[in-house]
C-alpha positions in Angstrom: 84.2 158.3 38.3 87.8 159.1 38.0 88.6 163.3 38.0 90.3 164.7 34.8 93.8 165.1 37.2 93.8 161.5 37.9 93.2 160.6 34.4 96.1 162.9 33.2 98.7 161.2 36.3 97.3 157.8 35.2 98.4 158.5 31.6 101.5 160.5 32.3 102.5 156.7 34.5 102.0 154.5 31.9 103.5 157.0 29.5 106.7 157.5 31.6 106.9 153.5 31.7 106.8 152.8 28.7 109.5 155.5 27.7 111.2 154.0 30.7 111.4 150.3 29.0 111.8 151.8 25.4 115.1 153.2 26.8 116.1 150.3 28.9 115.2 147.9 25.8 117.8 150.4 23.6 120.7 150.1 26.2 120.2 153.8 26.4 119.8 154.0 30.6 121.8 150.5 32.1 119.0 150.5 34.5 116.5 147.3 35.0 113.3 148.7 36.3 110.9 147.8 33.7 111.7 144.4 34.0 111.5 144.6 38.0 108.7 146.2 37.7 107.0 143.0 35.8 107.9 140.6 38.0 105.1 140.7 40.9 107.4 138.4 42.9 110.0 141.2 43.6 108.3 144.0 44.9 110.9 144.3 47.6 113.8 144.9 45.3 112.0 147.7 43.8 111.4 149.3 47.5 115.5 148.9 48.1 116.5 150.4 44.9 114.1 153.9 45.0 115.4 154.1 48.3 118.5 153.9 47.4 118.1 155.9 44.4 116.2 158.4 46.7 118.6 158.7 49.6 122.4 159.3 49.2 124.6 157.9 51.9 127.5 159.9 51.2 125.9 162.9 52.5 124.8 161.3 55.9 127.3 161.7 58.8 127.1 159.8 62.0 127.3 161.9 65.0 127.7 161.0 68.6 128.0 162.2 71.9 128.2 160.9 75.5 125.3 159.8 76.8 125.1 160.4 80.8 122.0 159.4 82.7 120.5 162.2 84.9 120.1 161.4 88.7 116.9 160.1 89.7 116.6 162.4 92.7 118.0 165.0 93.9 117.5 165.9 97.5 118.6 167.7 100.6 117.9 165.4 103.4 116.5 162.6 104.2 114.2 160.9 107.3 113.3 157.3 107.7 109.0 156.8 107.7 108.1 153.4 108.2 109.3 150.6 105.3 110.6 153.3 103.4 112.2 157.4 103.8 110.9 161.0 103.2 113.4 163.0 100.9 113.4 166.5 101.7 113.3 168.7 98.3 114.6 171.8 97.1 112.6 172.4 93.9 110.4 170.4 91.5 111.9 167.6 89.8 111.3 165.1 87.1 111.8 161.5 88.4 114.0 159.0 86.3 113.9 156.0 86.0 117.4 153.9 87.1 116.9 151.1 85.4 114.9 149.5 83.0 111.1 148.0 84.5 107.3 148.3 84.5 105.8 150.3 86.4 103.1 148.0 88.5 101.2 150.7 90.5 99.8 154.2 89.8 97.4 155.3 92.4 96.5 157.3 95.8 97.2 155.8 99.0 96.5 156.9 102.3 99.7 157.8 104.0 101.7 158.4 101.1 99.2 160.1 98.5 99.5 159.8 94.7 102.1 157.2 94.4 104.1 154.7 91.6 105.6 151.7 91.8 108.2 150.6 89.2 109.7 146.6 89.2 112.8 147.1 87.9 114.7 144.3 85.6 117.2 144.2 88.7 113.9 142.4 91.0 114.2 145.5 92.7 110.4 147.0 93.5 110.8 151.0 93.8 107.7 153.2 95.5 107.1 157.1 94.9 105.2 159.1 97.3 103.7 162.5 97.2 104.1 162.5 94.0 102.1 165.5 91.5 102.1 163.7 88.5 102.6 160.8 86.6 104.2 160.8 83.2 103.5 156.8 82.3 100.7 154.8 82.2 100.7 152.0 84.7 102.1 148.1 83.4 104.1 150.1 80.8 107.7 149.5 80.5 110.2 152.4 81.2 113.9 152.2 80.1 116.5 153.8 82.0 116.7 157.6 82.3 113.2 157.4 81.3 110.7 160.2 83.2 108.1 158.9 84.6 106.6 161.1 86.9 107.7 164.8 88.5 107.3 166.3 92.1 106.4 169.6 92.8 106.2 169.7 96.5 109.1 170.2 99.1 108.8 166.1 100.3 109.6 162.5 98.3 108.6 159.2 100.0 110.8 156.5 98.8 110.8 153.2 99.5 112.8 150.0 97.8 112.4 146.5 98.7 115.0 144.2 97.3 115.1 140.3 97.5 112.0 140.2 99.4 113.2 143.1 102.1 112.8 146.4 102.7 115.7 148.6 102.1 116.4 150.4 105.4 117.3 154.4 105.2 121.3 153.5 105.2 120.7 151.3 102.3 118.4 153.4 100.5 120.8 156.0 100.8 123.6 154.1 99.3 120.9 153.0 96.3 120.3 156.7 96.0 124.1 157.8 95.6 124.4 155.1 92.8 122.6 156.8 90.8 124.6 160.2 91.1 128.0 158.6 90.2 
């Protein structure tokens, strides 16, 4: 059983529409409401004009401003340790992603600890060591400048394999710096 308030709105809508197609019928408002508001095969015309009615876009401004992509890691030094190399930390850092990927692995491994692997749209496959925790879900996509996990610790194990190889500590240094310019 309907409430007393709904019964009032219900009868306040009808009455408003039919005072709406009263005026429209005397050429008194130039609208066409009533009318689209008959047709069941419109309803999406309807939707466009009380948006429209409802939203001015005089009053909207567009506003800009440069985007710049933060570097994914900032470090101090940096050692080769097996396929990959430790980075050497100042503070704790979020870690960005460089490109857009998916992010394949999320997990604890035995040399390396909590660590994340990202395959980026480049076919580059990027691992995270030591890592304190992970902002994404793994086989979720990230899009560059993304965060997707953060470090806390003085130490980052990195390691990228492109093309089927493992990026050696000169070339991962030169894949870092790309990321800084």
């Amino acid at each position: 059983m309907l409430s007393k308030r709904k019964w009032v709105l219900s009868f306040l809508f009808v009455l408003s529409f039919i005072l709406l197609a009263k005026l429209e019928g005397n050429s008194t408002l130039s609208t066409n409401y009533a009318s689209l508001l008959l047709e069941p095969q419109k309803p999406t015309e309807i939707y466009e004009d009380v948006v429209a009615w409802i939203t001015r876009t005089d009053d909207l401004i567009s506003v800009s401003a440069p985007v710049s992509s933060p570097p994914l890691i900032e470090y101090k030094s940096i050692q080769p340790l097996e396929d990959g190399a430790i980075l050497s930390i100042d503070k704790s850092q979020d870690l960005y992603a460089s490109e857009d990927g998916l992010i394949i692995y999320t997990g604890h491994r035995k040399k390396t600890g909590k660590t994340l692997s990202i395959l980026y749209d480049t076919g580059e496959t990027a691992t995270y060591g030591f890592v304190d925790d992970f902002h994404q879900l793994p086989y979720t996509t990230v899009n560059a400048g993304d965060i997707f996990a953060s470090v806390e610790n003085d130490m980052l194990y990195v390691q990228v394999e492109k093309d089927g190889e493992m990026l050696d500590t000169e070339e991962l240094i030169e894949w870092l710096a790309v990321f800084y310019e």
